[in-house]
N, C-alpha and C positions, 0 to 999 in steps of 0.2 A: 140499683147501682148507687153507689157512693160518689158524691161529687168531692172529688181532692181540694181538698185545702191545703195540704203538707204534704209534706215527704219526711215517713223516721224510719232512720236505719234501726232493725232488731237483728235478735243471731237466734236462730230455730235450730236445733237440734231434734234426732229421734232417739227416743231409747225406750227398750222394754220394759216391763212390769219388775218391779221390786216384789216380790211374795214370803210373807211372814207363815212357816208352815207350824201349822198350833196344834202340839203333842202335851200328852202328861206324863211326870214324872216317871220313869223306870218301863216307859213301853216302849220296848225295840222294837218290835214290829212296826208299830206308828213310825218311829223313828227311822229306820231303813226304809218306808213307803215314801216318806219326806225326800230321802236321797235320790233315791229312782226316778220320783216323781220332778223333781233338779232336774237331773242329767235329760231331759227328753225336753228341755226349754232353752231355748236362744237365752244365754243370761242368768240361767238357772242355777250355775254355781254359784253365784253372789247372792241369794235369795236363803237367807237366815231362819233356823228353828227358835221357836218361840215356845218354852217351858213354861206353862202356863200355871205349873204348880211354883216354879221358881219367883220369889221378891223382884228378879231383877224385870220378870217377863215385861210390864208394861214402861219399864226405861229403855229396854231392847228396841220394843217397835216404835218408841220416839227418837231412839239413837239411832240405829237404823232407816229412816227417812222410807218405811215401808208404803207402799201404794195400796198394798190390801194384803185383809189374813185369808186363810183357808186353814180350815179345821180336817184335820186330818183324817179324824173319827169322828162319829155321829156323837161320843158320848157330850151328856148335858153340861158338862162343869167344861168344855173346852167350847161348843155352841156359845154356851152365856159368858166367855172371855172373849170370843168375837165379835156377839153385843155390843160390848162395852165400847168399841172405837166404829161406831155408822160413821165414820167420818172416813174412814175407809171398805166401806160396801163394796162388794165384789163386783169388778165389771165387765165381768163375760158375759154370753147370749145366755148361757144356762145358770146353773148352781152348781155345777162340778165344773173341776177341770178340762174332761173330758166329757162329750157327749155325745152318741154315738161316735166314738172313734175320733171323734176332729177334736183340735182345742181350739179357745178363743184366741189364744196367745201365738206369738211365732214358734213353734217348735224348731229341732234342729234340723230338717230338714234342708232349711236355707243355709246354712252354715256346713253341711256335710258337703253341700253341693258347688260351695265356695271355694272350701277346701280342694275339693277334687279337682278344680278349673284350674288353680294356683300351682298345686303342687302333684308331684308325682309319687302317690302313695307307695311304698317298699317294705318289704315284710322287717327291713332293720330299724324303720320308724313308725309301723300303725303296726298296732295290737290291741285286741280286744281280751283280756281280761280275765280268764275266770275264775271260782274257787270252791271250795266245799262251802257250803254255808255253817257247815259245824267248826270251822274255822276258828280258834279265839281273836284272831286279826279280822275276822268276815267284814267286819263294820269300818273296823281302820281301812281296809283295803277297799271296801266301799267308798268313803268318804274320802281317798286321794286317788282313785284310777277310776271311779265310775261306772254306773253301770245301769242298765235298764230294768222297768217293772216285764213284767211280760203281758203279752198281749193280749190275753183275757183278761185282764183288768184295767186298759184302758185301750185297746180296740187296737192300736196299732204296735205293728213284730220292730222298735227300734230298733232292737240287737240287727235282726234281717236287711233293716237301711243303711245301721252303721256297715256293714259288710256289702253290701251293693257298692258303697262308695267308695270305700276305703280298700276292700278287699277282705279275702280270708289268710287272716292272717293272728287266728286262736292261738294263747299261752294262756294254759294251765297253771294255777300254783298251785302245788299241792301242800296237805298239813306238816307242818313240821319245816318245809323248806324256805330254806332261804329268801328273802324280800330282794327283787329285780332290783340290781344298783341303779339304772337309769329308767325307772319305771316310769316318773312322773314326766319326763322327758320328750317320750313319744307320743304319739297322736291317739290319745284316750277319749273315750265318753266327758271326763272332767275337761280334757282341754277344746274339744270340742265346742260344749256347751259355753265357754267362751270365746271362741273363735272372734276373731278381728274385730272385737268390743276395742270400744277406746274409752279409757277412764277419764274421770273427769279432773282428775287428780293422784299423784303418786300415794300409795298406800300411807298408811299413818305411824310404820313400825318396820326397822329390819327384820329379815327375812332368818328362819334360826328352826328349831325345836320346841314341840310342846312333850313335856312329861310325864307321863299319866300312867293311866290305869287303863288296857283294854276294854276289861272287862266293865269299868264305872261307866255309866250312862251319862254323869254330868262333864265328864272329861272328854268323852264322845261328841257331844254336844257342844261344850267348848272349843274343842279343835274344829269341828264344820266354820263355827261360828265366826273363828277367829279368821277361816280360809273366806269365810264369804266374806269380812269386812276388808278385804285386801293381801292379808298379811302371808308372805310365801312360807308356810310352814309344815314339817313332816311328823309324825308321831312317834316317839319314840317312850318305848316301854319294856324298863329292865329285865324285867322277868324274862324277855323275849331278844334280851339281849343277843344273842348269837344268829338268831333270823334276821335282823336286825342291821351288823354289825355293818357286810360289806355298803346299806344303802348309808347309813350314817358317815362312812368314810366318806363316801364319793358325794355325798349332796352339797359339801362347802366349796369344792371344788366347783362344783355345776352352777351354786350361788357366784360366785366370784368369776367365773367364765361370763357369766351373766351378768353381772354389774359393772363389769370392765372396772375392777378396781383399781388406782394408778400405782400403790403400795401395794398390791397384790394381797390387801387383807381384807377382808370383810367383814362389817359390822355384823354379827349373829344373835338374837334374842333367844333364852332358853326360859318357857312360862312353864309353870305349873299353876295347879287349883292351888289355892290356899289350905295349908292342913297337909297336903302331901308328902309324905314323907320319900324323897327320890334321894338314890346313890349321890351323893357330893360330885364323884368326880365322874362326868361323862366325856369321852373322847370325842372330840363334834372338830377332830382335822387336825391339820399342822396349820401354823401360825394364821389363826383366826384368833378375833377380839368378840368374848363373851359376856353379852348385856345378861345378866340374869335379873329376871323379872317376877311377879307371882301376882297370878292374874286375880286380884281383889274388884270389889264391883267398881271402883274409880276407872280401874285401867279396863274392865271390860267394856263399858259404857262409853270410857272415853276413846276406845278404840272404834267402836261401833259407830260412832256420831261422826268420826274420821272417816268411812266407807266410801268408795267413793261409786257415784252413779256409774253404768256402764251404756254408751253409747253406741248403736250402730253405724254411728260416723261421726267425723268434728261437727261442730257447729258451723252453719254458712250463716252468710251475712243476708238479709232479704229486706226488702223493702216494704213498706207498707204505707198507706195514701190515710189520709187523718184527715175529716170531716168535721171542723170545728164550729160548726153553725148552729149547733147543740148544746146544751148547756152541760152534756156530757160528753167530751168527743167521742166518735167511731173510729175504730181502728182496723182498714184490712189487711189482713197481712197473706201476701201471696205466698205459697209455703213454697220452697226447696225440692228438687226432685228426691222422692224419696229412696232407699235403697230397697223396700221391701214392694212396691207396687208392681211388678212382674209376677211376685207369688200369686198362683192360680186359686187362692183363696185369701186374697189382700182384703175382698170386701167385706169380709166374716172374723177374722183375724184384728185384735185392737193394740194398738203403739200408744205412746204419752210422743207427745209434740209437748216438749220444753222449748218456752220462748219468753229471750230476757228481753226487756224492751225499756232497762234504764228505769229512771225515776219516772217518767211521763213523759207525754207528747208534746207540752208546751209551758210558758210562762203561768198556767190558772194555778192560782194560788188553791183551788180548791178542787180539784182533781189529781189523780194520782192514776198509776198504771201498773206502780209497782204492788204487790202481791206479799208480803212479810210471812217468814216460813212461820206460820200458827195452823199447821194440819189441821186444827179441828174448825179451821174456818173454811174448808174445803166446798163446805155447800155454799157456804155465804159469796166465796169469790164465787162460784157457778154461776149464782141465782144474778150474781151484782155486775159482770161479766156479759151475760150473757145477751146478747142481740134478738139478731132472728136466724137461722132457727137457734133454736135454744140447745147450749153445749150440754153432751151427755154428761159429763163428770169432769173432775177438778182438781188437779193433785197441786198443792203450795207447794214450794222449790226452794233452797237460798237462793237462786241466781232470778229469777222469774215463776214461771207458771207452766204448770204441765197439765196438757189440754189433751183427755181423752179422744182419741179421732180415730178410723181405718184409714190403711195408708193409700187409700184415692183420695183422700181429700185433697183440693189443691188450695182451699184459701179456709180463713180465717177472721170472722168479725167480732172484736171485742168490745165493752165500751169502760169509761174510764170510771175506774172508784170515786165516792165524791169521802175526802178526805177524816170529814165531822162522822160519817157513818163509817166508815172504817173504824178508826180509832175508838168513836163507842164501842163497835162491837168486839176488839182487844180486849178493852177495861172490861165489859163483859165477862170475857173469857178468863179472866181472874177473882170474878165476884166483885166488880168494881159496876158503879151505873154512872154513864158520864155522857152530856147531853152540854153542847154550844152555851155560854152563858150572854148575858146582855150583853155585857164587856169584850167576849169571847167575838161577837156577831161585830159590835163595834171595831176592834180591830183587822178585821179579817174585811172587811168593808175597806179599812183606811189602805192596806195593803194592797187591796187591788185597784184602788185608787191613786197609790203610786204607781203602779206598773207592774207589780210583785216586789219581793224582797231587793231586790237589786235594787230600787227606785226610793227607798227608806232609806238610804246610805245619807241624803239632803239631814238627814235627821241627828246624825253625828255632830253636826256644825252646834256648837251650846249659843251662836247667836241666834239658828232658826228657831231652836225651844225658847231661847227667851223670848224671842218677837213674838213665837204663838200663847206664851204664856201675859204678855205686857199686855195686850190689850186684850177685852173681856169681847164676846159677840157685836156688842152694840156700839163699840168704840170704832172711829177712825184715825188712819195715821196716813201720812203722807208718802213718797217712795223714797224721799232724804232720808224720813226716819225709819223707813223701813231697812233702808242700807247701814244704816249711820249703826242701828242694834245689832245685825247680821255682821258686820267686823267690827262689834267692839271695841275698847280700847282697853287695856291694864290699866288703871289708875294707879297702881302702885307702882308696877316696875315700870312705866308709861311707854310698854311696847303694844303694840295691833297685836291681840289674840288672834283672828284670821291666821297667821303664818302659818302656825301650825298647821291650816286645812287645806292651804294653796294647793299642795300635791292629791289633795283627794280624787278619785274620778268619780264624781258625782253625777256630772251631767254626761247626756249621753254626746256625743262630736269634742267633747272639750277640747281643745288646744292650748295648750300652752296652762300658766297657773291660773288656777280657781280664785276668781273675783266677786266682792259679795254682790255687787250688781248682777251678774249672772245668775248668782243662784237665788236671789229675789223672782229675775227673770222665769229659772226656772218653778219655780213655786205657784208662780201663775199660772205655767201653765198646767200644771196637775192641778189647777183651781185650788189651790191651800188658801189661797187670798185672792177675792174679785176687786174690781176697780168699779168704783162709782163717782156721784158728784154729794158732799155736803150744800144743801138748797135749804135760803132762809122762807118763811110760808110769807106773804104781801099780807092775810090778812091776820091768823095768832104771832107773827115776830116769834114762833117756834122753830128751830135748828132741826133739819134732819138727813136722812142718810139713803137717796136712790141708787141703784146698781144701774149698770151701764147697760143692760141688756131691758129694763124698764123704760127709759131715757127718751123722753118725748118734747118735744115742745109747752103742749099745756099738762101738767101733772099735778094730780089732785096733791094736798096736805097729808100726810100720812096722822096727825094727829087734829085738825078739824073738819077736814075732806075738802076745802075749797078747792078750784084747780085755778093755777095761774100760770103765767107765760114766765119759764126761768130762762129765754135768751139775755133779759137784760143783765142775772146776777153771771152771766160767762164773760163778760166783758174783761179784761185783766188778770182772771185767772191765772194761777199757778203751776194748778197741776190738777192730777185724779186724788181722791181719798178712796183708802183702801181698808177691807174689812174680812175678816176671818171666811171661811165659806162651807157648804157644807157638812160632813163629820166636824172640821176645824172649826166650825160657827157654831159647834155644843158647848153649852154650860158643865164644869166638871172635867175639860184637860181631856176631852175623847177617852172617858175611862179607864185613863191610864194604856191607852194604845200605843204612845212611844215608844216608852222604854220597853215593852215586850216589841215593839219591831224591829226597835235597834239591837235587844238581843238575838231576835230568829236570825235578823241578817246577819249578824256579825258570826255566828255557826254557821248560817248558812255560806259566811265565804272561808270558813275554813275548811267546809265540806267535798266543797267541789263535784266530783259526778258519784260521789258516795250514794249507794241508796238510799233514804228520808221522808220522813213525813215531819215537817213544824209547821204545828197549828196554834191561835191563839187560845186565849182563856176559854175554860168548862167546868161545871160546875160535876162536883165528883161525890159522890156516897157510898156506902158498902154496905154490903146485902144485909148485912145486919138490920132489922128495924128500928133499934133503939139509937143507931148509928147517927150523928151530928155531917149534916152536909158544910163543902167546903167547897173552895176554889182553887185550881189552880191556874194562874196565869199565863202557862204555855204548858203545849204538850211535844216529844221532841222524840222521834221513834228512828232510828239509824239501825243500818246490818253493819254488826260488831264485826270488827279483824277475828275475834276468835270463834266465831259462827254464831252467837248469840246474838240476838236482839238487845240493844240498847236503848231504853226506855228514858226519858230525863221529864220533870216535871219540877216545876218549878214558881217563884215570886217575884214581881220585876216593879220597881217603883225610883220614883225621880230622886225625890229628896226625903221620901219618910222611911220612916225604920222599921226594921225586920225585927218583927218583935216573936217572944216564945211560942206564941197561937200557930207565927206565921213560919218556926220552924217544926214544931212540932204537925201540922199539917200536912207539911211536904214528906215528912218523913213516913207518914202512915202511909199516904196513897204510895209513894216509893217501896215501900213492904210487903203490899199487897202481891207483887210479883214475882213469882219462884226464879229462886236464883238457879235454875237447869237450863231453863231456856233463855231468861229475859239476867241482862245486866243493868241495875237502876240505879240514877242518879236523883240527887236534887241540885237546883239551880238557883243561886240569889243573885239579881243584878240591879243596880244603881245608876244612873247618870250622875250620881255624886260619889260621896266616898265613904265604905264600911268604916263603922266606929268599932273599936275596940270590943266590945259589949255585945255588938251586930257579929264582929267577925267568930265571937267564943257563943253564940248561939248556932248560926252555921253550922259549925264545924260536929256540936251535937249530934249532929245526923247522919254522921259516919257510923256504921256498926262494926262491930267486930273486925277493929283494925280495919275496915275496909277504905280508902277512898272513893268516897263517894257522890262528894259534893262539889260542886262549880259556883267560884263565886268570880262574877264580872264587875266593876264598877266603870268610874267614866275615862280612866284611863285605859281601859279595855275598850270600851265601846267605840269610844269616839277616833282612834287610827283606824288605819288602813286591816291589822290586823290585832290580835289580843294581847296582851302578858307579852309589850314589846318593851314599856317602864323607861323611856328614854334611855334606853343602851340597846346590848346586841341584840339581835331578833332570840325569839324563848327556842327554847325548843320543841314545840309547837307545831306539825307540817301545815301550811299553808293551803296547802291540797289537801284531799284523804283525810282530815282530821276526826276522828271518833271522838266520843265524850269520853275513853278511858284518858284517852290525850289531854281534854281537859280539864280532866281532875287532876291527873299529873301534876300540871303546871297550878293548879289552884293550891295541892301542898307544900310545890316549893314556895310561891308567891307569898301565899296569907299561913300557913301550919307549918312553917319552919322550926318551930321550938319543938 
């Protein structure tokens, strides 16, 4: 049993398996097995063919957010494409689908049976279907009304279930006739096999025509493809124009009854293949607006990566109790009643349990909870995740983690990523080797020695960096001069620099405006500086320096050892003398740990509940062996607004200069990462100010027109927010900020010419 430490709210969801079905080129057989073998799965319409001879195949099952492939045929070249991604292993009881007759998966049995409870089946709405298979439409007509394999080939009579529930209620099409106007309409095997799914998101594309060829296998293939990534679409193919005719009249209609247009028009998409040569003018309705599109690998891929998951219910909110006595918390999470644990074979039967649970369960700057969608670290979050007993399998998610489970499970114990081992294993994942550096361990120490990043804000103040830069380890100052450095004065324009910080909320209770005695105060107590006594020795007349928590009556000499009585030298005393203290009591400015914590905060508060990971410095090389190792001074991983991963890596220094080495650096481990998934940045920031020279080095590191770069200096840093320049606030969100955001503003800022 877990003894509670916390309470975090997550949001658990259940949804079925996503299945990539892997065919080769020009085999219809495979290819109609693929459909059938759909229709007979809860969720199975949305579950995409994967052409394994086709270029695009391995962008499909990364755009597509597949959970696993199934090879549709034994042959070897579609086997060893399945290979290729273990990171999706199949995870049913057997190696088929089906095994004696059962599957691992929900079937639609639970959805036929839903149906039936809900509504009242009538022969003017359920029809089953059927057709000659010599059919030139067989496959069209397959892939939009559905239909089942038969039951010696995988043990169970669908067609005999759909009809128990639904009723009998058989249409024939025969060759030659006419296409039903409202076929997709009523209660088919395709709409079935979706039944009371809930998307996680509205499709990526209106709703319209694809143009093709029956008979072509990749057009075939593209229209399922396009049905399972969301998009509401019918096939329509000249040749067959007059079969055709009256479903094409009536579907804009049915679209537009359906979207409750308020203009009574409807956005329509009409794709073909590229190369296609289709009629110009097709009749697709009265006053409809026609997008015409041609579906190139950009817009396939980018339609696909759009798909949206299908749920057997919203997400519920659930609690979960957090065990932080660990240097890695535990995490239980009591799971949601589920909707499938009444099925009389729930406990043979496997769901994914999607579960978002935010950034993390706490202030550790060195733990995480959050999951970054990198499928191919599937095992990795498993093995890194996993408690006792140990999770069978692992699917990455954009929103969280999808935890392989049967739907009796009622709880869930995770444990929390530790940060430095994530992120290597990223860099990893791109041919990058990237491992904590001295400087890297040094700041990540200072940080949780403030509190976390929230507590690094004291660090804005340029009189707290100059107090910890004035005096060296072995010096003392008094708390006059501690104060008197922390509010400065302008000697030129002879106003308190202070004012500027008054409004900061630095300290935690603050009231009212920010005083430098306060924040001396505070400083203490994150032990940045201890209090001691400077004591002269009775017998060498040597000067030294005891700490208050040493502080005795008889105290040896720290430089000839005598001990003598220092009551007499307290007599009139002043005050304490004060002296830098742990990390703060290194030689060498703590590695340059500032300014990289003034930059992670100052992201981190334009972040807000953004998911994240900023860590300090690592030391980075590439697989290459000939390859020169390097550093970079922060590493900074956010979920992009446009679904990618945004990667930032970056240089951070007080008052030295960003020289060539130090942008050409940043720019290589920045290139390392494919621009499909990861969006990368570099990042230059200063507590002082980019010189002309600094700022046209920077800016080198833009490619291909791209913005890329972020550059911060101390008028960034040191306000409440960024790119504020003594006028109106940038435009910049406050909340939610991404690094695209940031680079934004870094080209209006510094690459305005």
């Amino acid at each position: 049993m877990i003894p509670v430490m916390g309470i975090l709210h997550v949001h658990v969801a259940y949804r079925p398996f996503r299945i990539g079905w892997c065919v080769r080129h020009g085999h219809f057989e495979d290819f109609e097995q693929a459909l059938r073998l759909s229709h007979t799965l809860w969720g199975g319409r949305n579950n995409p063919v994967i052409v394994i001879d086709d270029p695009l195949a391995a962008g499909l099952v990364n755009a597509f957010r597949l959970d696993t492939l199934y090879p549709i045929s034994a042959d070897d070249l579609v086997q060893a494409f399945v290979g290729r991604f273990p990171h999706l292993r199949w995870p049913g009881i057997g190696s088929g689908l089906f095994e004696g007759g059962f599957t691992s998966f929900q079937d639609i049995s639970r959805p036929l049976q839903r149906y039936c409870e809900k509504m009242k089946p009538g022969p003017n709405t359920c029809k089953l279907y059927t057709w000659d298979q010599a059919d030139p439409l067989a496959l069209v007509l397959l892939s939009s009304l559905g239909g089942y394999p038969c039951q010696a080939a995988v043990g169970t009579d669908y067609g005999s279930l759909f009809r128990t529930y639904i009723g009998e209620f058989p249409v024939v099409i025969k060759p030659n006739s006419p296409f039903p106007p409202f076929a997709t309409q009523g209660v088919t095997p395709s709409l079935i096999s979706s039944y009371d799914l809930v998307p996680e998101h509205p499709p990526g594309s209106p709703p319209g025509f694809y143009v093709g060829d029956a008979a072509d296998f990749s057009d075939l293939v593209n229209f399922w493809n396009l049905r399972a990534a969301g998009v509401g679409l019918v096939f329509y193919d000249h040749v067959h124009a007059e079969r055709l005719s009256k479903f094409v009249e009536t579907y804009p209609q049915i679209m537009e009854w359906a979207q409750k247009a308020e203009r009574g028009l409807v956005a329509f998409a009409v794709i073909a293949r590229p190369g296609f040569d289709a009629p110009q003018a097709i009749q697709l309705g009265k006053d409809v607006e026609k997008y015409n599109y041609v579906a190139t690998t950009e817009f396939m891929l980018g339609l696909a990566s759009r798909a949206p998951l299908m749920y057997f219910q919203r997400s519920e909110s659930s609690l979960a109790s957090v065990d932080e006595q660990r240097p890695r918390s535990l995490v239980s999470i009591q799971l949601p009643e589920n909707p499938l644990r009444d099925d009389r074979f729930s406990n043979l039967r496997k769901v994914i349990v999607s579960v978002y649970p935010g950034a993390g369960t706490s202030e550790n700057f060195e733990t995480t909870l959050w999951t970054p969608f990198i499928p191919e670290l599937n095992d990795y979050y498993r093995e890194a995740l996993s408690f006792a007993p140990q999770l069978e399998q692992v699917r990455s998610e954009r929103a969280g983690v999808g935890i392989i489970a049967s739907p009796t499970t009622e709880a869930i114990v995770v444990r929390e990523l530790p940060k430095t081992e994530l992120i290597a294993k990223i860099f990893g994942h791109v041919g990058l080797k990237a491992e904590p550096s001295q400087a890297g361990r040094v700041a990540g120490r200072l940080v949780t020695q403030m509190g976390g990043l929230s507590g690094c804000r004291v660090f804005k103040i340029a009189g707290v960096r100059a107090l910890i830069n004035k005096y060296d380890p072995l010096q003392s100052f008094t708390r006059d001069e501690a104060v008197q450095v922390i509010g400065q004065t302008d000697a030129v324009k002879g106003k308190d620099k202070f004012r500027s910080y008054e409004e900061l909320n630095v300290v935690p209770g603050q009231d009212g405006k920010l005083k430098p005695d306060r924040v001396f105060d505070y400083l203490l107590e994150k032990r940045v500086f201890r209090a001691g006594l400077s004591l002269r020795c009775l017998n060498c007349d040597l000067e030294f320096w005891k700490p208050l928590g040493e502080l005795q009556t008889d105290v040896p000499c720290e430089y000839c050892g005598m001990q003598f009585n220092i009551t007499p030298q307290l007599r009139n005393r002043g005050g304490w003398a004060f002296r830098r203290s742990g990390l703060f009591g290194r030689q060498g400015h703590q590695e340059g740990s500032i300014p990289v914590a003034l930059t992670l905060q100052q992201i981190d508060a334009h972040n807000g509940m953004r998911r994240s990971l900023l860590l300090p410095a690592m030391n980075v090389v590439s697989g290459c062996p000939s390859a020169r190792p390097c550093e970079t001074d922060l590493v900074i991983l956010m979920q992009g607004k446009s679904g990618k991963l945004e990667i930032g890596v970056g240089e951070c220094k007080e008052n030295g200069e960003i020289t060539n080495q130090d942008a050409s650096n940043m720019a290589e481990i920045a290139a390392a990462f494919p621009s499909d998934r990861f969006e990368s940045f570099v990042i230059f920031s200063k507590t002082g100010t980019f010189s002309a020279e600094e700022i046209s080095r920077c800016r080198s590191c833009c490619t291909r027109g791209k913005s890329r770069v972020i550059l911060l200096d101390g008028r960034d840093l040191e306000p409440e927010f960024a790119y504020i320049r003594d006028g109106p606030r940038s435009n910049i969100p406050t909340e939610g900020a991404s690094l695209v955001d940031f680079a934004f503003e870094t080209e209006i800022e510094y690459f305005k010419d």
